[in-house]
N, C-alpha and C positions, 0 to 999 in steps of 0.2 A: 840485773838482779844479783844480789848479794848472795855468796853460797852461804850454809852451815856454818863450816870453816870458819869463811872469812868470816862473820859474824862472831864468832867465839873469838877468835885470834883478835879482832877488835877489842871485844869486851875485855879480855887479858890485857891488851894494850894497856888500858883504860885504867884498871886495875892498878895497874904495876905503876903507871903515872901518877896515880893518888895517891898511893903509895910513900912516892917519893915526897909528894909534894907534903903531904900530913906528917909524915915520919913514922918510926917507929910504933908509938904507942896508940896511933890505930890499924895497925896492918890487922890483928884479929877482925875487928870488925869488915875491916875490906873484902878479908877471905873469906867471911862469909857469909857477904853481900853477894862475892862473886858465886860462891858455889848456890847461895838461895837460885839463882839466876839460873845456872846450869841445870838445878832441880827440878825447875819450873819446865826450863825446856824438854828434859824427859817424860817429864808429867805429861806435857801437853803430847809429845810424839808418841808415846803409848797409849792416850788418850785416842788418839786419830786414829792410832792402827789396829786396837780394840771393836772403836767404833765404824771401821772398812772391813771387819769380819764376820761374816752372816752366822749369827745366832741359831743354835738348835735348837725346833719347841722344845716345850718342857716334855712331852709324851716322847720322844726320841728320848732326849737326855735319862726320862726313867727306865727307856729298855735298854739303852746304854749301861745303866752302873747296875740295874736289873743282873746286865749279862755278865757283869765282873764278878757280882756276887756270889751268883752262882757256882760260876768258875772256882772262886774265893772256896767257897762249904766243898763244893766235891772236892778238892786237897787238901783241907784239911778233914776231912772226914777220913779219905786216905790214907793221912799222914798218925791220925789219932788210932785208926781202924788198927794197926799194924801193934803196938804194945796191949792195947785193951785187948785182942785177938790171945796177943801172949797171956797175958794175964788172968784174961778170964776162962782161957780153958785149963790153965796149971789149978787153977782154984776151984771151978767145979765141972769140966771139964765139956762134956761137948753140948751140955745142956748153958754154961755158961758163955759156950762160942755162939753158941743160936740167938741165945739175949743181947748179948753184946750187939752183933751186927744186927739186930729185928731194929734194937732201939738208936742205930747209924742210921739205916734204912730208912724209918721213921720221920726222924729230922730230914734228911734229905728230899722225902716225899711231900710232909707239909710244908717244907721251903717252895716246892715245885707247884703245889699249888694253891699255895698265897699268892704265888706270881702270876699263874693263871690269872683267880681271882678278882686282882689289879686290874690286868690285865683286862680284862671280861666289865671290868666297874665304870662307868662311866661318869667322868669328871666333874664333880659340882662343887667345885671351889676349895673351901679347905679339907683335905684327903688325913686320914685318922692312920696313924703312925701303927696300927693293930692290924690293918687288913693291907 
C-alpha cells in the first residue's frame, strides 16, 4: 500500500514531467492542477476527521456557549461597573451610586433568568431568538 508521501511525491514527479514535456507556457496550469489535487486531499482529510468526531447535541452546545456568556456580561459588567461607579457618584453622588449598580444588577439578573427560562422551555423546533 502506497503511503501519503509516496503518493504526493508521485504526483510532483508527474507534474515536473509535464512540465518538461509541455514547456514553459503551461507550467501555470500544471501548478495548478497540482495544487487543485493537494486541495482536494485536504478536503477530503478533514472531511474524515470531522466526520470521526462525536458531535454535541444541540442542548449541550446551548449550555455550553450559555456558560461563556454569562461569564462574557459578568466582566464586563465589572469592567463597565468601575467608571459608571466613578462617574455616577461625582454626579449625584450616593443616590447616583445606588442607580448605577440597581440598573448593572438588573441586566445581570434578567440575563440569569432568560437562561433559566431556556433552560426550563422545552424544545419544539424553531426557538425565538427573545426567550
Amino acid at each position: 500500500m502506497e503511503s501519503r508521501q509516496d503518493e504526493l511525491r508521485r504526483d510532483l514527479e508527474a507534474a515536473v514531467q509535464t512540465r518538461k514535456e509541455l514547456g514553459a507556457e503551461y507550467e501555470s496550469e500544471i501548478v495548478d492542477s497540482f495544487l487543485a489535487r493537494i486541495d482536494a486531499r485536504l478536503d477530503a482529510r478533514i472531511a474524515q476527521r470531522t466526520a470521526d468526531r462525536p458531535e454535541y447535541p444541540a442542548a449541550e452546545r446551548e449550555r455550553r456557549r450559555g456558560r461563556g456568556s454569562r461569564f462574557g456580561l459578568s466582566v464586563v459588567s465589572l469592567v463597565m461597573g468601575i467608571p459608571l461607579t466613578a462617574i455616577a457618584s461625582e454626579s449625584a453622588g450616593i443616590t447616583g451610586l445606588v442607580v448605577s449598580w440597581a440598573g448593572i444588577v438588573g441586566v445581570n439578573v434578567s440575563a440569569a433568568l432568560g437562561d433559566r427560562l431556556r433552560e426550563r422551555k422545552p424544545d419544539r423546533g424553531a426557538r425565538s431568538e427573545w426567550i
